[in-house]
Every structure is written in structure tokens, then in C-alpha cells.
N, C-alpha and C positions, 0 to 999 in steps of 0.2 A: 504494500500500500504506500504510494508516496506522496510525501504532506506539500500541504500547498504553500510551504511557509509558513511565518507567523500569524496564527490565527487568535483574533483579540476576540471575546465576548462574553456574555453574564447571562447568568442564569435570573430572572425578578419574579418576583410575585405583584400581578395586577387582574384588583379585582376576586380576589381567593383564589389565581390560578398561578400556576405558574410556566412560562414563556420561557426560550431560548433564542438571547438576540445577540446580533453583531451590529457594526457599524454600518449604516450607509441600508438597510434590512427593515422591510416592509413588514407586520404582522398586524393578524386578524384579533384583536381581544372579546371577550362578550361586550356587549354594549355599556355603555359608563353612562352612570348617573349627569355625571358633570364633567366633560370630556376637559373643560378650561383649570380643574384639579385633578389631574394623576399624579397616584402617589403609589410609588414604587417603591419595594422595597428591595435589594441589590440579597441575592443570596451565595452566591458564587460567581468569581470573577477570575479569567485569566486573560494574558497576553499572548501565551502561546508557548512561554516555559515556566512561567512561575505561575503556582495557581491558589488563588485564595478563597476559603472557606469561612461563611460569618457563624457566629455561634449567638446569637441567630441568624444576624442580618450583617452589613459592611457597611462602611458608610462612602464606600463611591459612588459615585452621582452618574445616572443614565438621563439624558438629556432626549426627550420624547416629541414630537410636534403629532398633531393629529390631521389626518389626510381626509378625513371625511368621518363625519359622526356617527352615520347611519347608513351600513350597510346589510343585504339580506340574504342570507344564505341560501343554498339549495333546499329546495322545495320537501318535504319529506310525507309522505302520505301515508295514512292508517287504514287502513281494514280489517273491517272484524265480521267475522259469518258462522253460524251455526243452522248447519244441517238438519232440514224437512223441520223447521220452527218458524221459519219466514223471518229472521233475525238478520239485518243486515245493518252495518254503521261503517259512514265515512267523512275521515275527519285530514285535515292536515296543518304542518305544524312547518316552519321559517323561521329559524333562528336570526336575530339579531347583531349586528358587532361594529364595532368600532375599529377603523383603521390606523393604526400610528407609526412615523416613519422612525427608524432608531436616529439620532443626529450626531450624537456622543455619547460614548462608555467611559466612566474615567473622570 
């Protein structure tokens, strides 16, 4: 397997999830209350040789801009059927999310 070089990025918690970002790296989050306060929390962070682990958290700063508030995910559809009852349900469900571009780790 051969490395691409120094690979810089952090592991954060946003939102009660947790993400895996780099520089310059677009990601999908659930939708945010108030997309003008994200608050991250930095859980692991490397450069690409040294790597650092928070007990809980770290305090270097990931630097986030948001690319769009409100996005909709793939469509997901339900069906439910029981046999010689006449029982039939259809329902479906779109997830929400938030787009944010990483700008800086570190």
C-alpha cells in the first residue's frame, strides 16, 4: 500500500456524531439546529506522523464554513403487507443535512 504522503486530519464530534475530516473536504452532517453555531469538538488529530489522542477532547480548533443548510437525502421508502388481510401501508422517509466545507484543522 503506498501513502500519499502526509496526510493531516481529525476525527470531531458534530451534532452527537462523529465525522472524519481533512482539509480542503466537503461533509454531509445531520441537519443543525443553528448552522451560524457549530461546535465541535476535536477528538483525535494527526499530521501524518505524530498523532494525538484527547482524553476527552483536544483543544485544536477545526475551522468549518457551511455550504448550504439544507440538504435532502435519498428518498427511502416503506412497505408493509400482510397476507389474505387486505393490510397494506406506504410510507417514506428523507433524511435531512447540513453541508460544511472543512477550511482549517489546527
Amino acid at each position: 500500500m503506498k501513502s500519499k504522503g502526509i496526510q493531516k486530519y481529525a476525527v470531531v464530534r458534530i451534532g452527537g456524531k462523529q465525522y472524519r475530516v481533512a482539509e480542503g473536504e466537503e461533509i454531509l452532517v445531520d441537519k443543525l439546529e443553528d448552522p451560524k453555531k457549530i461546535s465541535t469538538e476535536v477528538l483525535l488529530f494527526t499530521d501524518g506522523e505524530k498523532v494525538s489522542v484527547g482524553k476527552p477532547t483536544l483543544k485544536t480548533e477545526v475551522k468549518l464554513k457551511v455550504l448550504s443548510e439544507l440538504e435532502k437525502g435519498e428518498k427511502v421508502e416503506i412497505y408493509k403487507f400482510k397476507a389474505k388481510s387486505r393490510y397494506k401501508r406506504h410510507t417514506g422517509f428523507r433524511a435531512q443535512y447540513t453541508r460544511l466545507l472543512v477550511e482549517k484543522i489546527g
